[in-house]
N, C-alpha and C positions, 0 to 999 in steps of 0.2 A: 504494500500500500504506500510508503515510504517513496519506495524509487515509483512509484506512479505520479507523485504528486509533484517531484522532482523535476520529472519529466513536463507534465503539463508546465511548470512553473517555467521553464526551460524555455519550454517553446513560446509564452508569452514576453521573457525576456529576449529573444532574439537568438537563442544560444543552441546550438546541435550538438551535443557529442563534444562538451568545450569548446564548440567552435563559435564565430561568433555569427549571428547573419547581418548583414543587410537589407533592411526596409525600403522597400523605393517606392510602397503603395500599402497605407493601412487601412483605407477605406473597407476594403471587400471584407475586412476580418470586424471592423467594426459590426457593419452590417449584416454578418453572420445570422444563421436565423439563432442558432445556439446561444448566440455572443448574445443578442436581442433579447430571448427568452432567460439568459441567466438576470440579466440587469435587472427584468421588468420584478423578476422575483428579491433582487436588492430593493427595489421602491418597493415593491411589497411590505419586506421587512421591517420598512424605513416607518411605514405609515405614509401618513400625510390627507392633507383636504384636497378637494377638485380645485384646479386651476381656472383664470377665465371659460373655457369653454366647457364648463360643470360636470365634466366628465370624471366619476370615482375610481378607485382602484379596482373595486369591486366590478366595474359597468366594464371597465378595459378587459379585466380577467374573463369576462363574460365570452368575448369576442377575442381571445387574446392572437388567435391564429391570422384572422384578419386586418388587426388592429398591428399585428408584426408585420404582417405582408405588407401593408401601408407605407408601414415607416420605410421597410426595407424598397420600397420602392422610389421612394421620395430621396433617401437616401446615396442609391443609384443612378438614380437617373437628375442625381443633382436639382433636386427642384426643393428637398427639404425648410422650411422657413419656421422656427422655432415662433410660437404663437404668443404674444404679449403676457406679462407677469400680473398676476392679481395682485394687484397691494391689499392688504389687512394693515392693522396695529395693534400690536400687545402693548396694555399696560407694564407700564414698569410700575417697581418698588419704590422711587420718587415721584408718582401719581405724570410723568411723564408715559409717554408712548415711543416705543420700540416701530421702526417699518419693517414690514416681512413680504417678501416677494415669493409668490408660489407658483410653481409652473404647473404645465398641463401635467398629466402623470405621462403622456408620447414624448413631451417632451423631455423628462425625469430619465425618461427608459434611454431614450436617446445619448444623453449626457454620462449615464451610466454605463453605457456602452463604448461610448468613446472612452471613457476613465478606464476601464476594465482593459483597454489593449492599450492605452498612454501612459498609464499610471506606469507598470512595470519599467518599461523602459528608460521612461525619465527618472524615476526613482535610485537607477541604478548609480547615475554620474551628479546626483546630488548630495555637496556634504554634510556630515553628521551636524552640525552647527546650524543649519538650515529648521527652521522648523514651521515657516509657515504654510499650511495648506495641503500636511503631510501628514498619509497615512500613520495613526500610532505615535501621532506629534500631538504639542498643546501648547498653546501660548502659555499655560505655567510652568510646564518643563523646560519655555525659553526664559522665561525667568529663574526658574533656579538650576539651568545654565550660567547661567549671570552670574549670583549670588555664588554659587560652587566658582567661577574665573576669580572674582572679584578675591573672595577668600585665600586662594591662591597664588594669589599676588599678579594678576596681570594687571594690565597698567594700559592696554591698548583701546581706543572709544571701539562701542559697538555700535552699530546703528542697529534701530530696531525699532521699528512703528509696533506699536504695542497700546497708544493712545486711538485710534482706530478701531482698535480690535473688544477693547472694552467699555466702547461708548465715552469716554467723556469727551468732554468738549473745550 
């Protein structure tokens, strides 16, 4: 089960046999019907509300064969156009509001799709000190990244938007 998982994980990074490959087209493996129906079952997992066009995860799953074929054709044939973001707003805990952008769940699956064959690859040639918008990362592990340098005596500025990330202003 081990060297199974190796192997798939292998061929998502680009890798044969130790060797390495080259990509010169990821679209087709995006659009995978596999690739499609693994993501749709990550937004599955994920939850979430209907996007502008009030479609549930539930209504998608319904149709899921069709609803793949769709994309995967949109996809293909280059005509795909990711559908506008609902805004909502969460209360915060300062009686302010939070903005939230939700997309359709095609378009979730979509996104998921692409992630699922980019993610590996660019993952590989990013360094360990990197931590934004990475798998198994958190902006408080980049902080006490920090805090661990700092205590160690480095002395070198970091930059690091971290005022962004937790709302202040």
């Amino acid at each position: 089960m081990e060297e199974q998982t190796q192997q798939v994980r292998h061929f998502r990074e680009g890798e044969e046999k130790g060797k390495k490959r080259r990509w010169y087209s990821l679209i087709d493996k995006i659009w995978a019907t596999s690739n499609l129906e693994e993501a749709f079952r990550e937004v599955k997992r994920n939850r979430g509300a209907a996007g502008v066009d009030g479609m549930t995860i539930n209504s998608f799953e319904s149709e899921l064969e069709s609803h793949v074929q769709a994309l995967q054709h949109t996809l293909r044939t280059k005509t795909y156009r990711s559908k506008p973001v609902k805004r909502v707003y969460i209360p915060k805990g300062d009686r302010t509001q939070r903005p939230l952008g939700i997309p359709t769940v095609g378009d979730r699956v979509v996104q998921a799709a692409a992630r699922r064959i980019l993610e590996p690859i660019f993952e590989e040639v990013f360094l360990d000190c990197s931590f934004g918008f990475r798998p198994g990362k958190s902006a408080y592990m980049a902080l006490q990244k920090i805090g661990k340098d700092v205590m160690d005596g480095y002395t070198f500025v970091i930059d690091a938007d971290l005022k962004s990330y937790f709302g202040a202003r």
